[in-house]
Short mmCIF file of the C-alpha atoms (twelve columns), coordinates in Angstrom:
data_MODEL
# 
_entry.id   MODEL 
# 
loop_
_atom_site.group_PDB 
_atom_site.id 
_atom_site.type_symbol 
_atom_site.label_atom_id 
_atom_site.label_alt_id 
_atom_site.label_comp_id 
_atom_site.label_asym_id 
_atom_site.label_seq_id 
_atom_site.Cartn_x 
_atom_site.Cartn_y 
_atom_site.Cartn_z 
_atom_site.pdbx_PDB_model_num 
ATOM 1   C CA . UNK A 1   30.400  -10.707 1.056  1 
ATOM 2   C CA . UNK A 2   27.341  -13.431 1.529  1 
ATOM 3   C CA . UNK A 3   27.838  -16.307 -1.081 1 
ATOM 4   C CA . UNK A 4   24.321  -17.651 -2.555 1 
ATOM 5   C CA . UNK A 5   24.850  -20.941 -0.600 1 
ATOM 6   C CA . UNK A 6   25.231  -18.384 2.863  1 
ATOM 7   C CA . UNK A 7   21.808  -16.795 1.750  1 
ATOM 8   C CA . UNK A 8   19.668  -19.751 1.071  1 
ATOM 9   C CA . UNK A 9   20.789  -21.102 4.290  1 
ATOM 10  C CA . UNK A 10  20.312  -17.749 6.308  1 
ATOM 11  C CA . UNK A 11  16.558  -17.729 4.765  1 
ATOM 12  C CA . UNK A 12  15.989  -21.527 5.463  1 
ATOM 13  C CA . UNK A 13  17.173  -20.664 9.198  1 
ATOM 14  C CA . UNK A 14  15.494  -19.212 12.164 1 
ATOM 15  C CA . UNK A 15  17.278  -15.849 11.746 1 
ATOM 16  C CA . UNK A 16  16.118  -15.692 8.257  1 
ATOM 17  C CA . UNK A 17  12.464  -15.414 9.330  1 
ATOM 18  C CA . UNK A 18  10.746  -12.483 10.471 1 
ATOM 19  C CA . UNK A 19  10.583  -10.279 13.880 1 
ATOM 20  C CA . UNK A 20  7.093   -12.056 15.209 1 
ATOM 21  C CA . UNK A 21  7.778   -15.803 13.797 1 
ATOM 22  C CA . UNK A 22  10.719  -15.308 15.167 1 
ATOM 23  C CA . UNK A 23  8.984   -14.144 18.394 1 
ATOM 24  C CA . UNK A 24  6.274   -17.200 17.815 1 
ATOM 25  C CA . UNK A 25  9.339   -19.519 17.680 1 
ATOM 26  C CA . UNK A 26  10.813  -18.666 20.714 1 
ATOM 27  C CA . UNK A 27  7.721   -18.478 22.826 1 
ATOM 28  C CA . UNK A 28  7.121   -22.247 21.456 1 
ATOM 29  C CA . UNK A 29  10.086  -23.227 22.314 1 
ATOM 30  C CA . UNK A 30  10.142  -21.734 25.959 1 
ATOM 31  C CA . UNK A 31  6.641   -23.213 26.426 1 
ATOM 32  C CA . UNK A 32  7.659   -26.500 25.316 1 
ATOM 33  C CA . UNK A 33  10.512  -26.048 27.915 1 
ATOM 34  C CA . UNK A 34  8.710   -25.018 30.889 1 
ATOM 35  C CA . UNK A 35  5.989   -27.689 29.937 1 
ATOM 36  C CA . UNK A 36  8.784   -30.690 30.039 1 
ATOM 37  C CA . UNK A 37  10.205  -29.280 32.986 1 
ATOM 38  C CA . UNK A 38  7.147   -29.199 35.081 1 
ATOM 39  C CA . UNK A 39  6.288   -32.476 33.670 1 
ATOM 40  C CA . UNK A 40  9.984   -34.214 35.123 1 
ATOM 41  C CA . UNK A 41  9.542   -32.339 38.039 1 
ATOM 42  C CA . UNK A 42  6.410   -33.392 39.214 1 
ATOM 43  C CA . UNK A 43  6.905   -37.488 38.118 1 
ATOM 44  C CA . UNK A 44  10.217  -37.324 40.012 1 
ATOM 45  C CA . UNK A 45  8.517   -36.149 43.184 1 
ATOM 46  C CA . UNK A 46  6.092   -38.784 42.766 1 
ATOM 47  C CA . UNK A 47  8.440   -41.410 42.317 1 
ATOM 48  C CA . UNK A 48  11.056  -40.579 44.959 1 
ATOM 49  C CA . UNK A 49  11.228  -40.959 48.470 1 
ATOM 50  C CA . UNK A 50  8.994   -38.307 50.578 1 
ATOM 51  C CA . UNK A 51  10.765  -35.249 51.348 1 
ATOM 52  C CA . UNK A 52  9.377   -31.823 52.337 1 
ATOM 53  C CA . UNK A 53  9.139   -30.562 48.992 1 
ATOM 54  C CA . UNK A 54  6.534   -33.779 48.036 1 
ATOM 55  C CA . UNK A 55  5.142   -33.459 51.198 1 
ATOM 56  C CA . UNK A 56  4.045   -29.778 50.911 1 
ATOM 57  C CA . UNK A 57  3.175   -30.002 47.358 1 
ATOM 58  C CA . UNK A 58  1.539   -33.753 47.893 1 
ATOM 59  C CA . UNK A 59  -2.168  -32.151 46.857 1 
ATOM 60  C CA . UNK A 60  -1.027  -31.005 43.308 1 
ATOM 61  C CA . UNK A 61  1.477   -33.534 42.681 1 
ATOM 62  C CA . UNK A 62  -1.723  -36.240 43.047 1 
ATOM 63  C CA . UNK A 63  -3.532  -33.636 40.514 1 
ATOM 64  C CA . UNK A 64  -1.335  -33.717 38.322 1 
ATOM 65  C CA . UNK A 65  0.036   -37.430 38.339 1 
ATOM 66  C CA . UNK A 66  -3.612  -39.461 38.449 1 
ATOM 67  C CA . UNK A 67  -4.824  -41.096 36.896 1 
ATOM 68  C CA . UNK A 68  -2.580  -40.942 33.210 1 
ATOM 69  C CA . UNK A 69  0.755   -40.535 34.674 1 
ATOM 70  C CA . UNK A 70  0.761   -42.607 37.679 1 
ATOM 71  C CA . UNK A 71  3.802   -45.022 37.619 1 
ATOM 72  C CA . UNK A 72  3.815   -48.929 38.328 1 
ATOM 73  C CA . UNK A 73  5.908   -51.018 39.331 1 
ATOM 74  C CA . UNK A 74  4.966   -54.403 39.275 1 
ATOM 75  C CA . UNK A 75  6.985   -55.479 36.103 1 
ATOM 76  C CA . UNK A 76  9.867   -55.817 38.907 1 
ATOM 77  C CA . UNK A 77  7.617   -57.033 41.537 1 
ATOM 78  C CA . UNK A 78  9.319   -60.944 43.100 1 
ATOM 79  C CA . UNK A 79  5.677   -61.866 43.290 1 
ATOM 80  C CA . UNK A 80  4.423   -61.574 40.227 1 
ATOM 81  C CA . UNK A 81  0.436   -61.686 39.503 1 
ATOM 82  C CA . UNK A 82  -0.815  -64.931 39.149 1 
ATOM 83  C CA . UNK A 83  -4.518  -64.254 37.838 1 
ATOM 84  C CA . UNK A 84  -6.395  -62.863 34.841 1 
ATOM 85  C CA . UNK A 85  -8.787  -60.185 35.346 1 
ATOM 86  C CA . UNK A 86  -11.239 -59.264 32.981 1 
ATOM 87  C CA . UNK A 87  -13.712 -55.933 33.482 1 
ATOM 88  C CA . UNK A 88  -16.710 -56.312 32.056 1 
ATOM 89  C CA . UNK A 89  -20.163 -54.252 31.619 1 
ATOM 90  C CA . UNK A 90  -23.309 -53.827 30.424 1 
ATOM 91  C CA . UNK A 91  -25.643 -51.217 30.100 1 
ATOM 92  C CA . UNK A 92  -29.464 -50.392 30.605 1 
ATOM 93  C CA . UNK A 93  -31.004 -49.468 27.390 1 
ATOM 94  C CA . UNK A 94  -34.630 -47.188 27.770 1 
ATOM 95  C CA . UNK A 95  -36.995 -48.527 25.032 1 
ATOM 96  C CA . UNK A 96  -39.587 -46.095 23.489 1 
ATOM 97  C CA . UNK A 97  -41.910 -48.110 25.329 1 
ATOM 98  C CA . UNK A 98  -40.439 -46.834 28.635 1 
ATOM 99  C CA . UNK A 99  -38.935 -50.557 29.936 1 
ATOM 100 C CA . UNK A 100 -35.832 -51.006 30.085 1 
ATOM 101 C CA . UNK A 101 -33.438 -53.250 27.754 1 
ATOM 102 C CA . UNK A 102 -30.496 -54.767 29.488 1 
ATOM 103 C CA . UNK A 103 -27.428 -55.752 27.191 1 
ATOM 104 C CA . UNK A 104 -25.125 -59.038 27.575 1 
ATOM 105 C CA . UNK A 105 -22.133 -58.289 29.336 1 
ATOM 106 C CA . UNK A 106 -19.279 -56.862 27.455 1 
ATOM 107 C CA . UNK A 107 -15.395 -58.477 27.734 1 
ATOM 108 C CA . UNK A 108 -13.604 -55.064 27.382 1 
ATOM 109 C CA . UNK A 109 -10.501 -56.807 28.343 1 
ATOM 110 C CA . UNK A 110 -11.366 -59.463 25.615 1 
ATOM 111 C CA . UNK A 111 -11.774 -56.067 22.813 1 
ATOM 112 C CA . UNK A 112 -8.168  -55.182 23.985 1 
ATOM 113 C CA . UNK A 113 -6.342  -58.543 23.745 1 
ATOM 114 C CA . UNK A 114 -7.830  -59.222 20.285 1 
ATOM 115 C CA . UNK A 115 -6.322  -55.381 19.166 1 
ATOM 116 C CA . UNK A 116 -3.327  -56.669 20.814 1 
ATOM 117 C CA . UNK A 117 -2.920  -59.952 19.296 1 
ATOM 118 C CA . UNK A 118 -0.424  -60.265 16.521 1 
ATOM 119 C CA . UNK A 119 -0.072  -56.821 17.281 1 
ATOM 120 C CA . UNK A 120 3.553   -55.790 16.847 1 
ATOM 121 C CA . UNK A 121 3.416   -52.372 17.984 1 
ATOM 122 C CA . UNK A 122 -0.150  -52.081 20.379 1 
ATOM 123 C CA . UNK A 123 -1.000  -48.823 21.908 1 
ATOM 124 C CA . UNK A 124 -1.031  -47.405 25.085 1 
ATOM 125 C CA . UNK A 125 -4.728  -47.711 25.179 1 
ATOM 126 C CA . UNK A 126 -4.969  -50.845 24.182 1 
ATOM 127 C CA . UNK A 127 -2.283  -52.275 26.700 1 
ATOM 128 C CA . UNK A 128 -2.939  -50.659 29.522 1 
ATOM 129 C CA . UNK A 129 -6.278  -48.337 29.753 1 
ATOM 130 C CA . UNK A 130 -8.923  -50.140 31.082 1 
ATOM 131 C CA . UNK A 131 -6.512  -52.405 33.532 1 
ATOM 132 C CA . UNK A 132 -4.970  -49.238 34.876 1 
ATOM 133 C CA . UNK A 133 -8.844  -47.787 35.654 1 
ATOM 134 C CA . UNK A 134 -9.701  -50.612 37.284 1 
ATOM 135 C CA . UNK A 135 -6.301  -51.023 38.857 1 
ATOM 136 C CA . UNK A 136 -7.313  -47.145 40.154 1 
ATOM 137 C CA . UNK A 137 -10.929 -47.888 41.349 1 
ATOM 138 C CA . UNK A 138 -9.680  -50.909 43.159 1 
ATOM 139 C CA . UNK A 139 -7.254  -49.474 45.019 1 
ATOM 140 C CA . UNK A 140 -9.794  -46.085 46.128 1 
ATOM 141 C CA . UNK A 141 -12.572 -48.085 47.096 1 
ATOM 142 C CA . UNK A 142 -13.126 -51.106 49.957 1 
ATOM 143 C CA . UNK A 143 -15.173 -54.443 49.685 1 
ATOM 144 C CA . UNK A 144 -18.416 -52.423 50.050 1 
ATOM 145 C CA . UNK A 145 -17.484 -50.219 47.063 1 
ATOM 146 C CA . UNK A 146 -17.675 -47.427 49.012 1 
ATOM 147 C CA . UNK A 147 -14.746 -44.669 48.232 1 
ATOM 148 C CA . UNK A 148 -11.811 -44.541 50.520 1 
ATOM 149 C CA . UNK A 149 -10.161 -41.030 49.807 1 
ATOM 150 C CA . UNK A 150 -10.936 -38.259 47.326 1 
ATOM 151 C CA . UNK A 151 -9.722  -40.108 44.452 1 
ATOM 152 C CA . UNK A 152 -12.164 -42.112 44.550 1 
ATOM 153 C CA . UNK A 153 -15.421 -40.421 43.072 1 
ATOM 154 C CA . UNK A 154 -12.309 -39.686 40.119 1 
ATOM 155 C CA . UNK A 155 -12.085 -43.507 39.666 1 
ATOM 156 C CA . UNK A 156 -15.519 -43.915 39.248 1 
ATOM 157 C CA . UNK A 157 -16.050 -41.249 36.722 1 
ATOM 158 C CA . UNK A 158 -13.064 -42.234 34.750 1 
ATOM 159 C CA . UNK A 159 -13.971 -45.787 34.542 1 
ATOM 160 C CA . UNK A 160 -17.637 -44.916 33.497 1 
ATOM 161 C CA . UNK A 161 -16.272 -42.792 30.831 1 
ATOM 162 C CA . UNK A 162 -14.142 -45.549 29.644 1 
ATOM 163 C CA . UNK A 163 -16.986 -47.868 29.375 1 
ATOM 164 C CA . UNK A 164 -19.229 -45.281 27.490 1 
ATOM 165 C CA . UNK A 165 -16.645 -44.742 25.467 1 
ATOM 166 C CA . UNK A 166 -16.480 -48.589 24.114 1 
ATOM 167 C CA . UNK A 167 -20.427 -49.176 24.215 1 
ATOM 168 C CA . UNK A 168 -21.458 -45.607 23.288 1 
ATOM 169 C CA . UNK A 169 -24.298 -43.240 24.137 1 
ATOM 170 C CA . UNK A 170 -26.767 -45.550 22.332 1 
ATOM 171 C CA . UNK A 171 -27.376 -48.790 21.406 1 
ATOM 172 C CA . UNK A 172 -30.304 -50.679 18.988 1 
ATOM 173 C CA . UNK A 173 -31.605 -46.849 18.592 1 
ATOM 174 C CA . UNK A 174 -31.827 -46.619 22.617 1 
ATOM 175 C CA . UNK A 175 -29.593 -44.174 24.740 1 
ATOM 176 C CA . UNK A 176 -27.939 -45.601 27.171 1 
ATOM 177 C CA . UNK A 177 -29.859 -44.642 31.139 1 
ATOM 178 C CA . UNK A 178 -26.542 -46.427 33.046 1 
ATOM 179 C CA . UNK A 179 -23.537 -48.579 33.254 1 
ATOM 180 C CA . UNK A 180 -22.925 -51.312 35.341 1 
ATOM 181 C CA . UNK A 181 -18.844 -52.809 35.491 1 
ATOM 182 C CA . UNK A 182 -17.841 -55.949 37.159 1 
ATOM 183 C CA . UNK A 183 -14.545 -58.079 36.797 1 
ATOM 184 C CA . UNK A 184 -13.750 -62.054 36.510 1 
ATOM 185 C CA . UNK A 185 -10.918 -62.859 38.174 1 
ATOM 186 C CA . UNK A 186 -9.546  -66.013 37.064 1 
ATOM 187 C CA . UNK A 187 -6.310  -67.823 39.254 1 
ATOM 188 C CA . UNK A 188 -3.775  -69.350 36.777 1 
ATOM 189 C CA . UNK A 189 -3.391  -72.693 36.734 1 
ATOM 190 C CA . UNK A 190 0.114   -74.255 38.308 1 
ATOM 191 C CA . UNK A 191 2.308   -75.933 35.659 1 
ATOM 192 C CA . UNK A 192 2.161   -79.741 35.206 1 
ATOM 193 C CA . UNK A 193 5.198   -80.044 37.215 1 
ATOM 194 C CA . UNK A 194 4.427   -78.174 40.139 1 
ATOM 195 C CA . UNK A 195 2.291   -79.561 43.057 1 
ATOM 196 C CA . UNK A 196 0.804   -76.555 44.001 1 
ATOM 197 C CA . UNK A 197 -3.141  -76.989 43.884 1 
ATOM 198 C CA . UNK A 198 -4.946  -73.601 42.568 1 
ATOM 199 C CA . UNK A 199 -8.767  -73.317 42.264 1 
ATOM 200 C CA . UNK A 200 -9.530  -71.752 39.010 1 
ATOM 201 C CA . UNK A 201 -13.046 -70.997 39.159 1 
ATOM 202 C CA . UNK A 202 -13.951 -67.504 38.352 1 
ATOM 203 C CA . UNK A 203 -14.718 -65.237 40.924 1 
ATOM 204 C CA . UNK A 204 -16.910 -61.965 40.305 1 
ATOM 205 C CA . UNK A 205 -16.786 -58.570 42.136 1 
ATOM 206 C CA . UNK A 206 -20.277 -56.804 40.662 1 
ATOM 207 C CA . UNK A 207 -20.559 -52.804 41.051 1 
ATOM 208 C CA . UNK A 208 -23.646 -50.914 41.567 1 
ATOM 209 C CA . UNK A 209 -25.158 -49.320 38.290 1 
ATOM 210 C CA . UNK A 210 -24.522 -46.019 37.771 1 
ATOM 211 C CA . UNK A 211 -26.518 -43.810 35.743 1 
ATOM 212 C CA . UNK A 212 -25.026 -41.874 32.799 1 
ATOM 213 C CA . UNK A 213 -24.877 -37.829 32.985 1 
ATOM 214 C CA . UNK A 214 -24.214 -35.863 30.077 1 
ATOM 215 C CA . UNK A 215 -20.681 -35.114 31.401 1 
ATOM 216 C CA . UNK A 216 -20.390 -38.581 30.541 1 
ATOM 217 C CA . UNK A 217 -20.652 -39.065 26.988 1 
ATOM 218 C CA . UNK A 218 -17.935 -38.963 24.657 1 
ATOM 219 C CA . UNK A 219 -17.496 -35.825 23.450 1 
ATOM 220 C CA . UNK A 220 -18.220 -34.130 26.444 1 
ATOM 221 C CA . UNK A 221 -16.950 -30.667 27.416 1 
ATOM 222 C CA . UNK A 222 -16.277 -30.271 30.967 1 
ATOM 223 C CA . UNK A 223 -17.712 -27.144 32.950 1 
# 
């Protein structure tokens, strides 16, 4: 015979609910299942060695993977990187008038390691969003900016989205006609003891403007 305690903790259970939460449950939990799986599967291929299976499959693997789960491994790197880079932008504001109202560059970098200092638990975003989208627009496009693989219309559009995002659709009253991104890349100077002789003047790399479609703004469904 069930004891009270048996039946509070039979109703406070899974098998005390009924037919179609328990059907609800399950499906969540396969879902959540599959989801993980799929979601091991595809970083391990990434990350290991190429083999037939990540050679077949290298098309959806890159789908999936880039740009928010690609993996880095420079922490471990026995040449570490020895300069700051900052991205910047600015945008081109249209004035009721018609002419066009430039703003002052923008340290997004700057907005991120103020959010970060004295920060004892930073996000993701904070740390590592807009160096990763530049990290992935440098590495899909050459000196000429001009894209070197498929990825690299992505980079553009993710960065521009990022920047959008932090200046917004408007500015003053005046939407925002385009975007223009550049970084400052700044060696770090040699410690007093070391005779190595570093210039640290900045050095720019400037991108085209690019003009902002409604896909664009923040809020933005995609078609």
């Amino acid at each position: 015979m069930e004891t009270d305690d048996e039946h509070d903790e039979r109703a406070g259970s899974v098998a005390g609910l009924s037919l179609p939460a328990r059907v609800a449950v399950a499906l969540g939990v396969a879902v959540v299942t599959v989801a993980t799986a799929v979601h091991l599967a595809m970083v391990f291929l990434h990350v290991a060695p190429p083999n037939a299976i990540s050679k077949q499959h290298a098309a959806a693997i890159g789908d999936y993977i880039y740009p928010e789960f690609e993996q880095n491994w420079k922490l471990f790197a026995p040449n570490p990187l020895q300069q700051n880079i900052a991205v910047q932008a600015r945008a081109e504001l249209r004035g009721q008038d018609g002419r066009s109202v430039f703003t002052p560059w923008i340290d997004l970098s700057a907005q991120d390691g103020a959010e970060i200092h004295h920060n004892l638990f930073p996000s993701h975003t904070q740390q590592n969003e807009v160096r990763r989208a530049w990290d992935f627009y440098v590495s899909t496009h050459d000196t000429r900016e001009q894209p070197n693989g498929l990825r690299g219309n992505l980079s553009e559009q993710y960065i521009r989205r990022i920047v959008l995002l932090r200046l917004g659709s408007e500015r003053d009253g005046r939407p925002v006609d385009r975007v223009q991104v550049r970084s400052m890349t700044r060696s770090v100077a040699p410690p007093p003891w070391s005779d190595e002789k570093v210039g640290t003047k900045p050095a720019y790399r400037v991108l085209n403007w690019w003009p902002v479609t409604t896909a664009d703004l923040p809020g933005a469904k995609n078609r």
